[in-house]
C-alpha positions in Angstrom: -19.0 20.3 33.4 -19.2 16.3 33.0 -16.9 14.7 31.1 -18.1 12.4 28.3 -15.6 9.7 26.6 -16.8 9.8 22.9 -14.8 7.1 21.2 -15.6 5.6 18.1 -14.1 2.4 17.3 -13.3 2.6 13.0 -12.2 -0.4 11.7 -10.8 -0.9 8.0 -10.7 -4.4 6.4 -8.0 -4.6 3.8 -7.7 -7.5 0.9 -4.5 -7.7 -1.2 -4.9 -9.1 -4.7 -1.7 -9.2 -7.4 -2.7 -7.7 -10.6 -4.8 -9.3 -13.0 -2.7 -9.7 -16.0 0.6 -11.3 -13.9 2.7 -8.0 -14.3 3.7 -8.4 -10.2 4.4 -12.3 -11.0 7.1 -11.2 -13.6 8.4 -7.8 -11.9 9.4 -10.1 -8.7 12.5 -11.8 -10.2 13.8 -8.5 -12.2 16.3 -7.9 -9.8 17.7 -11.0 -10.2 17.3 -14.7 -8.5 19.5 -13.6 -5.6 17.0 -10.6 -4.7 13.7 -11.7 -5.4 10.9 -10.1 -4.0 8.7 -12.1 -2.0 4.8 -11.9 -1.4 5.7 -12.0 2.8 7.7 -8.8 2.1 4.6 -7.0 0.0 2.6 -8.0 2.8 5.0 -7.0 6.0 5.3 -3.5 3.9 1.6 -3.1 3.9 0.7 -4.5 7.1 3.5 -1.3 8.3 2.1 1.2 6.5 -2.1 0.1 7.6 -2.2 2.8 10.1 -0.9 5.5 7.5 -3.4 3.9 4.9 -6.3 4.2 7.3 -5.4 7.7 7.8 -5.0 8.8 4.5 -8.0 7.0 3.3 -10.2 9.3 6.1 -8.5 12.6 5.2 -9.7 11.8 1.4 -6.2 11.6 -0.1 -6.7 7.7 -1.3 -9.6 7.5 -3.4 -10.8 4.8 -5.5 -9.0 4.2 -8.2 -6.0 6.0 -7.6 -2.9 4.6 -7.3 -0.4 5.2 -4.3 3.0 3.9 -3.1 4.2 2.4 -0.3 8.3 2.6 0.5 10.2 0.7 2.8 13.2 3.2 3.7 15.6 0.1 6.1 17.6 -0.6 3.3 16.2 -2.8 1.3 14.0 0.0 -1.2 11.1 -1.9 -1.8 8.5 0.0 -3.5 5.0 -1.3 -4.0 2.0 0.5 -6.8 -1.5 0.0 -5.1 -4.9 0.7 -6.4 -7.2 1.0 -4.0 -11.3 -0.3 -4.7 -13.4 0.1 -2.6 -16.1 -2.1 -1.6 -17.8 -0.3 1.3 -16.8 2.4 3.5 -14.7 0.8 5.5 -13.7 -2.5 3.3 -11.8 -2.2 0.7 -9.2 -4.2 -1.8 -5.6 -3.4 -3.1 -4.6 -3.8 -6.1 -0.8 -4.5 -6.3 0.1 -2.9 -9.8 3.2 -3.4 -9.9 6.8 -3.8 -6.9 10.5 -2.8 -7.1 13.5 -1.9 -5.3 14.7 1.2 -6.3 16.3 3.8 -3.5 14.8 6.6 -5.7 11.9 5.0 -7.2 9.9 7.7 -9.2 6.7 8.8 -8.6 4.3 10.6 -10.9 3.4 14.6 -9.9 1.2 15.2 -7.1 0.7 11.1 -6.4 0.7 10.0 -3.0 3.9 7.7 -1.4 3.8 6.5 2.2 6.7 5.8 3.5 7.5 3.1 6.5 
């Protein structure tokens, strides 16, 4: 029998935005001036966890509107609420809600949490 290579190339584009209303902004500094939590971290998280977004966006366990987690487990327990929009099928924004680092940050029942 021939062999045929199906590949499909999927590509996701992903926009970060801070909440509207400044709640990041303030929840930054909570931890203190000596642990602040910097957008470069946010961003390093989330640029780690893409490939587990992407996947759970295509298996239908991120939806619109529904907030997830994403945990950094090396130490440092940062925790970071997203709401994902989406724009198109494959473009899409989030929302940061809200960080922290907490080693046993709480989640709400059944909500998902990636961890990197």
């Amino acid at each position: 029998f021939p062999s045929h290579d199906r590949s499909a190339e999927i590509s996701f584009d992903f926009e970060l935005h801070h909440d509207e209303w400044g709640h990041t902004k303030n929840r930054k500094w909570r931890h203190g001036p000596g642990n602040k939590i910097y957008d470069l971290d946010v961003v390093r998280l989330v640029d780690d966890a893409k490939e587990e977004i992407i996947y759970n966006i295509i298996e239908g366990k991120i939806r619109e509107g529904k907030r997830f987690i994403v945990s950094r487990l090396d130490g440092n327990n940062l925790n970071v609420v997203i709401e994902p929009i989406k724009n198109y099928i494959n473009k899409w924004n989030l929302i940061i809600i809200t960080v922290m680092k907490k080693e046993d940050f709480t989640v709400s029942k059944g909500q998902l949490q990636i961890f990197v």
